[in-house]
Residue, then its C-alpha position, 0 to 999 in steps of 0.5 A: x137831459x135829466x127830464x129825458x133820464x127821469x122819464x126812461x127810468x119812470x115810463x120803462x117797463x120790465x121785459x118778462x122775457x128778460x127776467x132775472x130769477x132772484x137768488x134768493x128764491x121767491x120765498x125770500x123774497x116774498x119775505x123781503x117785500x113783506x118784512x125787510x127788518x126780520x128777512x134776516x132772522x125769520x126767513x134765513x132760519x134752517x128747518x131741521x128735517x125730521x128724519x123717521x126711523x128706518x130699519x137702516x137707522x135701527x141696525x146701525x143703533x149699538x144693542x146688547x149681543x143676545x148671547x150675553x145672558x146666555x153665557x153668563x147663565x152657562x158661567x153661572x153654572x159652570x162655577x156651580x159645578x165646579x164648587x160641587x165638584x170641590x165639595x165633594x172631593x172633599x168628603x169623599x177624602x175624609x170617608x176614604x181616611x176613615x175608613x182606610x183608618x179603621x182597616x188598618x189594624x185587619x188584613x181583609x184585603x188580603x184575604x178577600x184577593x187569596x179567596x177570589x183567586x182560589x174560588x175563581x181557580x177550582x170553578x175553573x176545573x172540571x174535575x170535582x175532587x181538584x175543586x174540593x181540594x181548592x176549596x179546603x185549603x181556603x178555610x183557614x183564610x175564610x175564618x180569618x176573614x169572617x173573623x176579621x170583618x166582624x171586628x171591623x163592624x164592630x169597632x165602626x158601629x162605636x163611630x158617631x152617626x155624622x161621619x159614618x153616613x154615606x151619600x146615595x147621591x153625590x151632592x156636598x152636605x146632602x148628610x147634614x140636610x137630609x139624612x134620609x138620603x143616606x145610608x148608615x155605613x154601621x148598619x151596612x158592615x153588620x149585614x156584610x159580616x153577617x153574610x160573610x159569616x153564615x156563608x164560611x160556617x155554611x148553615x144551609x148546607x150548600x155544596x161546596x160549588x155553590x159555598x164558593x159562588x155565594x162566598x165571592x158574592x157577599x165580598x164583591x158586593x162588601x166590596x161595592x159598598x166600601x167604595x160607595x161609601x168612599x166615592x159614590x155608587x156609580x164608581x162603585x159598580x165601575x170599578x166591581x165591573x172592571x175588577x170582578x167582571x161583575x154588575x151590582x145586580x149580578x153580586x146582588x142576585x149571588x148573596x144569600x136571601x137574608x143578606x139581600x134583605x137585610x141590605x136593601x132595607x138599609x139602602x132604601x131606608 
């Protein structure tokens, strides 16, 4: 009985019909017939796939949102703004202060809003003697208004350069860098009060229609460059244009020759 056992077990062949796949695969199994100490460690070893990047991959990956440095230039330049805006309201209280300071002790204002409204009442009427009439009862005030305004350059012109410069543009501090973009305030009373004054006394005989047209002209444009001084000249003419119904260029063209001169030398110095 055991010759018979050990013969079948020796004499018998496999059936390939009845073959078993092992479930190890036949790379393991290659490896345990080859290497049966190291088949646990060498062949039970995972491979890690090697993934290449796709555009799935590459979109799913955090970046930086593009806008960032966008916004932080456009914050940049809104503090920018804001600091020069600052700057500039602050220069433009104390010009304001220094000349409301030295308007004080004189009644220009006054004057020039009585001259304004006769001027703009005896243009107004067709008949010539009820405009000479107007006209005459305004020379007591055109005196005191020339009189007034050329104490009042005057007393500026003793004022130290710093603080009587006005800004062309509005940019703080633009006085201490650059004072050619400026313009002396002292200079530009001397010429208004000079204009003012050749026109009341009326050295070239001009009739009384056209006295009273270039009379509203030197104090519009008197006017405009108090508040350029004050302010800037953009609310200057705006304000001229909102009172007077008048542009710069139009006061400009109604003053006499040698104030027109004498004011864009001071202006395009």
């Amino acid at each position: 009985m055991q010759q018979f056992e050990q013969f079948t077990v020796t004499n018998t062949r496999e059936n390939p019909l009845f073959r078993v796949p092992s479930p190890i695969g036949p790379q393991m199994a290659m490896c345990v017939q080859q290497r049966p100490d190291k088949a646990g460690s060498r062949c039970f070893k995972p491979r890690l796939a090697t993934r290449h990047p796709t555009s799935l991959h590459l979109a799913q990956r955090p970046s930086r949102p593009r806008h960032s440095a966008c916004m932080e230039f456009l914050s940049l330049l809104f503090l920018l703004a804001t600091a020069i805006h600052w700057l500039n309201t602050q220069g433009q209280r104390k010009r304001t202060a220094l000349l409301a300071e030295q308007l004080r002790p004189y009644q220009i204002e006054k004057h020039m809003e009585q001259l304004t409204g006769a001027y703009m009442r005896a243009l107004g009427e067709a008949e010539p003697e009820r405009q000479l009439q107007i006209l005459q009862l305004q020379e007591a005030a055109e005196q005191q208004l020339a009189t007034e305004f050329q104490n009042l350059a005057l007393e500026f012109a003793k004022l130290p350069a710093p603080v009587t410069r006005g800004l062309k543009l509005a940019l703080p501090f633009l006085d201490q860098l650059s004072p050619k973009a400026c313009f002396d305030m002292r200079r530009m009373l001397t010429v208004h009060a000079q204009g003012i004054e050749r026109t009341v006394t009326n050295r070239q005989g001009l009739a009384p229609k056209a006295r009273a047209f270039r009379m509203m002209g030197e104090m519009f444009l008197m006017q405009h460059s108090c508040h350029w001084f004050c302010k800037s000249k953009t609310i200057a003419s705006a304000r001229m244009l909102t009172q007077h119904q008048t542009r710069h260029e139009q006061a400009l063209d109604a003053v006499s020759p040698e104030t027109r001169e004498a004011y864009l030398d001071v202006v395009q110095a």
